[in-house]
C-alpha positions as CSV (number, residue, x, y, z in Angstrom):
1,X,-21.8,19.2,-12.9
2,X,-20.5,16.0,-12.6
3,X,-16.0,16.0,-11.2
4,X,-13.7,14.3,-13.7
5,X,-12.2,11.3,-12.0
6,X,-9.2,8.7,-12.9
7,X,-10.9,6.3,-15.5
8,X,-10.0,2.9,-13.3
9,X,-12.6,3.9,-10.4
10,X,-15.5,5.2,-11.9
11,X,-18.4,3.5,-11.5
12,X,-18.1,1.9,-8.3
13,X,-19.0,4.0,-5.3
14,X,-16.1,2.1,-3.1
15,X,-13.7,2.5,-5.5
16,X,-14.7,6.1,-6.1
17,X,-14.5,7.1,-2.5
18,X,-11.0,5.8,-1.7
19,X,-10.2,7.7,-4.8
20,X,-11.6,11.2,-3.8
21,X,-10.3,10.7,0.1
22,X,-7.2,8.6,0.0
23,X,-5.6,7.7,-3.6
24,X,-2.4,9.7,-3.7
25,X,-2.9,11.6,-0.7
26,X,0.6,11.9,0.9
27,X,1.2,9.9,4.5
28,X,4.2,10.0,6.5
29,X,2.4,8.4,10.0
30,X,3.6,4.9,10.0
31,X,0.6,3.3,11.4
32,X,-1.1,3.9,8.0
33,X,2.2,3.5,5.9
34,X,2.3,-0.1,8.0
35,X,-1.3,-1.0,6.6
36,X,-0.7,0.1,3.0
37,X,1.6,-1.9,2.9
38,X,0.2,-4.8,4.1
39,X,-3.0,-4.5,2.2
40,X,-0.6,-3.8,-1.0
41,X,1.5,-7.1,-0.5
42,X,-2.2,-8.7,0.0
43,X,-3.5,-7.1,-3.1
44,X,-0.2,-9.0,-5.4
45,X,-2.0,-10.5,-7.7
46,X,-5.1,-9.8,-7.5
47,X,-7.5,-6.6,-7.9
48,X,-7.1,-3.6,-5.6
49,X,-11.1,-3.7,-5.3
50,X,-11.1,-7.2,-4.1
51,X,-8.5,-5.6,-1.5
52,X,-10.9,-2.5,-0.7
53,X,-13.8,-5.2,-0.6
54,X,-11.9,-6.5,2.4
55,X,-10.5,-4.1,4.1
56,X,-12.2,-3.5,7.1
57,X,-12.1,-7.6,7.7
58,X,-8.4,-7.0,7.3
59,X,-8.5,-4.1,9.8
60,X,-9.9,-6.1,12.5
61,X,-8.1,-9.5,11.7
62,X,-4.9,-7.6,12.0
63,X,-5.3,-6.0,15.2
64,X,-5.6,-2.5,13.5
65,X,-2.8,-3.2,11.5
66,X,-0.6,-2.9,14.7
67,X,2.8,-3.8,13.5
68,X,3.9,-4.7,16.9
69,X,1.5,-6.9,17.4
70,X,1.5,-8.6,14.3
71,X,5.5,-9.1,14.8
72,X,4.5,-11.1,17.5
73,X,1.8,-13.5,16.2
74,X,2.2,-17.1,17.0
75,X,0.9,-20.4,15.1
76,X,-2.8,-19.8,16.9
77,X,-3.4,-16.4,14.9
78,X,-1.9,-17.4,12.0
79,X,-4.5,-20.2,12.1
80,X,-6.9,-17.9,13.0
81,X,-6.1,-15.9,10.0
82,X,-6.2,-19.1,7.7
83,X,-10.0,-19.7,8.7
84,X,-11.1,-16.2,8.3
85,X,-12.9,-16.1,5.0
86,X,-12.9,-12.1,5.3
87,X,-9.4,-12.0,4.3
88,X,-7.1,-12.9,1.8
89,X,-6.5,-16.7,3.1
90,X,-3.1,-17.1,1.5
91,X,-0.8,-18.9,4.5
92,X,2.4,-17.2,2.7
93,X,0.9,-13.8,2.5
94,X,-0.1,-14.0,6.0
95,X,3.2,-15.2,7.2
96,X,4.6,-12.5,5.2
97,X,2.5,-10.0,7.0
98,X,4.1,-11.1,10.1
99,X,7.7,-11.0,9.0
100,X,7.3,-7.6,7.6
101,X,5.7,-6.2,10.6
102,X,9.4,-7.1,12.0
103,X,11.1,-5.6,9.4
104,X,9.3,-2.4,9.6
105,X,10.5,-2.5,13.1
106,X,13.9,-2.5,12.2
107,X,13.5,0.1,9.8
108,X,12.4,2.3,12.4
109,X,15.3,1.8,14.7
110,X,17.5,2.4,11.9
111,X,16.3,5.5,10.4
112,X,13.9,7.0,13.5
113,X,10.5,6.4,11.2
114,X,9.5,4.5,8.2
115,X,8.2,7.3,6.6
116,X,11.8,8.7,6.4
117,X,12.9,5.6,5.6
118,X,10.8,5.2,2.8
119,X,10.3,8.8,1.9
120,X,14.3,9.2,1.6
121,X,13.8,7.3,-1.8
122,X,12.3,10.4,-3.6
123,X,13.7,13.0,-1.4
124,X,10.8,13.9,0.5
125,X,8.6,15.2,-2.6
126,X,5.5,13.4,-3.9
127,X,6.3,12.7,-7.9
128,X,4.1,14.3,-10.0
129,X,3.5,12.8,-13.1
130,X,1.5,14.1,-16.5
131,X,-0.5,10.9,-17.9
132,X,-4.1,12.3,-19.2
133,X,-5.0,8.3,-19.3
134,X,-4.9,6.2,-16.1
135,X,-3.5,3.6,-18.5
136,X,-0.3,5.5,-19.4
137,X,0.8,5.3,-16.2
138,X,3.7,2.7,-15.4
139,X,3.3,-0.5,-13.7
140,X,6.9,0.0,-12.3
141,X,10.4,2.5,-12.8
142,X,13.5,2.9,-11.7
143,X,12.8,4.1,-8.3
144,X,10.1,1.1,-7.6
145,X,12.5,-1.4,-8.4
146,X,15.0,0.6,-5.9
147,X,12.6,0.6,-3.3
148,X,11.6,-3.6,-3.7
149,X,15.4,-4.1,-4.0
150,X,16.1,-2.7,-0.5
151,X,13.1,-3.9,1.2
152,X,14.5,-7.6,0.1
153,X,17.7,-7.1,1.2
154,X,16.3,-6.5,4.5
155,X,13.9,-9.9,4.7
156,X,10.7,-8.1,3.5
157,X,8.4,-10.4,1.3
158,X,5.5,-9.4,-1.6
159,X,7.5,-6.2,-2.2
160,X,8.0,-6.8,-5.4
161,X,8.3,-3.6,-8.0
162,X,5.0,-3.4,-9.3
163,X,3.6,-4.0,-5.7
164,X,6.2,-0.9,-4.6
165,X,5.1,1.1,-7.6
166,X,1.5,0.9,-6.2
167,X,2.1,1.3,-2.9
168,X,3.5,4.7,-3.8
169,X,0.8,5.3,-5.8
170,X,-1.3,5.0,-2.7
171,X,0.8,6.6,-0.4
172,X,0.9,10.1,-2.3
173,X,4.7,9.3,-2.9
174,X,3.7,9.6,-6.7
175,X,0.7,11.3,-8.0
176,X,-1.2,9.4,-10.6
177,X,-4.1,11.1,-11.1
178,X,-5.2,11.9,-14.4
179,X,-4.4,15.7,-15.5
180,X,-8.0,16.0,-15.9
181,X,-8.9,14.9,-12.9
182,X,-10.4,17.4,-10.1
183,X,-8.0,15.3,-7.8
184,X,-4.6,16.2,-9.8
185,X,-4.1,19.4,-8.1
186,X,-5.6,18.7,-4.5
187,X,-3.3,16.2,-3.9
């Protein structure tokens, strides 16, 4: 017997494994809230498989996703980055990246963690939401755009709502998955 998944990744065994392992899977660690967010503010724009595609070239072109390192990247890395045709070669995405990693910084002297930073936003409980058709779901609400607000107030860049709304889609702050979905419930 085949397990129902979320229309939008069947079909593609990539797609279908971030799905079952990591889609809407709740993380507080901010290493890995650090490299969602990156690879979401990569992914503006374009397809979250072409993101997935280059994920692990992202993993090792960004040190790991080490935010401290990347707050310190000078003009040699960031040409580096510009002639690695693993990534996402977008110079203001990559300077972006950079910037943010500062940010993130800040956020965690502010508020102790990230994750409690970001968390704080829906009260430390994942949002479950109803939709039987991946398409039902929103590209953005209320909360997003509070969230993308915030982050721009404090200098962050590609955070727009649509980007948040994913983000928390990926991060387990909101649960997407279809009812029918053997994921729904696990997650």
């Amino acid at each position: 017997m085949t397990k129902h998944r979320c229309g939008w990744c069947v079909g593609d065994d990539l797609y279908e494994a971030y799905h079952d392992h990591e889609w809407g899977v709740p993380v507080y660690d901010d290493e890995t809230i650090f490299e969602f967010l990156i690879l979401e503010t990569f992914q503006a724009g374009l397809s979250w498989i072409t993101i997935l595609r280059k994920r692990a070239n992202f993993h090792d072109a960004f040190d790991q996703f080490d935010y401290k390192k990347i707050a310190k990247y000078k003009q040699e890395k960031i040409d580096s980055l510009l002639d690695n045709a693993g990534i996402i070669r977008n110079k203001l995405k990559i300077n972006s990246a950079i910037s943010n990693a500062q940010e993130f910084m800040k956020i965690q002297e502010e508020f102790g963690s990230f994750s409690k930073y970001i968390w704080a936003f829906i009260d430390g409980k994942t949002i479950k939401n109803e939709h039987k058709n991946y398409k039902d779901a929103p590209a953005n609400t209320a909360i997003s755009d509070s969230i993308s607000k915030d982050l721009k107030k404090r200098g962050f860049k590609f955070v727009g709502s649509t980007v948040m709304y994913a983000y928390m889609q990926a991060t387990g702050m909101i649960n997407d998955h279809e009812v029918g979905c053997f994921r729904y419930n696990e997650v």
